[in-house]
C-alpha beads as a LAMMPS data file, in Angstrom:
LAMMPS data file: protein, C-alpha beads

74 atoms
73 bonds

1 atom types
1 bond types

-500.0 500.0 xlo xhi
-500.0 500.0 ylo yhi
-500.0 500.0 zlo zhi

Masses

1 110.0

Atoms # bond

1 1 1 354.535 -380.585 -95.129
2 1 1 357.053 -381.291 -92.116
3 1 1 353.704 -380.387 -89.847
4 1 1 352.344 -383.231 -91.180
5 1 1 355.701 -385.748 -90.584
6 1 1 355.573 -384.631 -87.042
7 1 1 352.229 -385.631 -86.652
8 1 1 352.175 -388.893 -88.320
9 1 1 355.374 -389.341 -85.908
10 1 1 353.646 -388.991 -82.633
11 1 1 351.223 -390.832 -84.027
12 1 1 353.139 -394.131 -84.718
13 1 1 354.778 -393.359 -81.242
14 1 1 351.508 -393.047 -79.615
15 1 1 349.497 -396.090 -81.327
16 1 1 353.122 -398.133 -80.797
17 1 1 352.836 -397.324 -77.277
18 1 1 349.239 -398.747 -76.670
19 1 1 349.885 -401.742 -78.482
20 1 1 352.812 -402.246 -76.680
21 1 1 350.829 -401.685 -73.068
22 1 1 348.049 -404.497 -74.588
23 1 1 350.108 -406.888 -75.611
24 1 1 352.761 -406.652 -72.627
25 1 1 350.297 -405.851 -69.809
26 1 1 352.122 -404.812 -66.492
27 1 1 352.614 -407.592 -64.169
28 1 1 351.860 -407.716 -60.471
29 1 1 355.154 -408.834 -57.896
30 1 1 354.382 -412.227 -56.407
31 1 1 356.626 -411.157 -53.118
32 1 1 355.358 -411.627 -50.259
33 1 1 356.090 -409.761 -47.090
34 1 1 354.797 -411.294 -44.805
35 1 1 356.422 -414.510 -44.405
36 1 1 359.000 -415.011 -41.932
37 1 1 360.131 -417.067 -38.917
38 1 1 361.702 -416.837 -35.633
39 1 1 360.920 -413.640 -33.164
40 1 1 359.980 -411.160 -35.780
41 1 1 357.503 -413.167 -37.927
42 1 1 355.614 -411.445 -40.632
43 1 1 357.938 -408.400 -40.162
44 1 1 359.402 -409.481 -43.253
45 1 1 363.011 -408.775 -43.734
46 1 1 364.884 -410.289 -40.484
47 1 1 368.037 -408.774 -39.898
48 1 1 369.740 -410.333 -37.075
49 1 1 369.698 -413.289 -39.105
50 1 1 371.312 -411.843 -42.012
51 1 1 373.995 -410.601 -39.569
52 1 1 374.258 -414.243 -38.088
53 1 1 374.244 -415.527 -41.812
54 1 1 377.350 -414.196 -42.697
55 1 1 380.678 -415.603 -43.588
56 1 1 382.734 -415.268 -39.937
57 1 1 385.266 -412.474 -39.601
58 1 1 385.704 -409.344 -41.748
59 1 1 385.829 -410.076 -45.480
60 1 1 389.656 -409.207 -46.572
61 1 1 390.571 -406.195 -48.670
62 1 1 391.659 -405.246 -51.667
63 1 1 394.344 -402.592 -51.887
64 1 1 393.900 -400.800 -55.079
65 1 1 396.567 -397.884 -56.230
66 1 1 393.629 -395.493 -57.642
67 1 1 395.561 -392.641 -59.735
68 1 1 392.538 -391.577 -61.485
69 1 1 393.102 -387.765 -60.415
70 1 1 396.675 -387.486 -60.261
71 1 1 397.759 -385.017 -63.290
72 1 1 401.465 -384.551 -64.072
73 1 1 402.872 -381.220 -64.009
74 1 1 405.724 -380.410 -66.600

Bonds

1 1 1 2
2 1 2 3
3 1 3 4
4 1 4 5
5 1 5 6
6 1 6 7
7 1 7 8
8 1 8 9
9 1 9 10
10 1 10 11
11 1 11 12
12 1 12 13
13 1 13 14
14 1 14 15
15 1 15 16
16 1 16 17
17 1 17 18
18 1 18 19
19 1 19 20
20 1 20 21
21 1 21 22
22 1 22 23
23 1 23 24
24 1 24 25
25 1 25 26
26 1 26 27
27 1 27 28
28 1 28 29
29 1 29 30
30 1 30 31
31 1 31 32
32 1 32 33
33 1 33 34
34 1 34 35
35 1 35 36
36 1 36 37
37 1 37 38
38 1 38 39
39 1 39 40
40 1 40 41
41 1 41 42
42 1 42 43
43 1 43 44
44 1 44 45
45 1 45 46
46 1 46 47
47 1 47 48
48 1 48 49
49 1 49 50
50 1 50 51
51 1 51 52
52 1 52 53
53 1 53 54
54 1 54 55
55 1 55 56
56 1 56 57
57 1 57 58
58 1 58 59
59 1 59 60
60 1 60 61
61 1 61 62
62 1 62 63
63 1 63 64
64 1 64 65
65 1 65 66
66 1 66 67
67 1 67 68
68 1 68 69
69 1 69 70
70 1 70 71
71 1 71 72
72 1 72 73
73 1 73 74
């Protein structure tokens, strides 16, 4: 008798799976990697100009007091 739940089971799993894959097909990425501009184009990411994009100077720190693995001993 609990043969039979099992089955009936992995069968809702399995026929919920394939309706699930029909009605919510898998969808292709529109991204294309090949545009660009400047020196590299078509290389896709361009680096140097992320680099050049950035805010100037360092970004400023945070000082955090982390005592996540300090234990007290008494």
């Amino acid at each position: 008798m609990r043969a039979h739940r099992i089955i009936f089971v992995l069968a809702a799993l399995l026929i919920g799976l394939g309706a699930k894959q029909y009605f919510y097909p898998q969808t292709v990425a529109l991204a294309d990697i090949n545009v660009g501009t400047g020196i590299n184009v078509g290389a896709g990411i361009n680096v140097l100009q992320m680099e050049l994009d950035r805010p100037g100077g360092t970004l400023p720190l945070q000082k955090i007091h982390d005592m996540t693995l300090v234990f007290d001993e008494e």
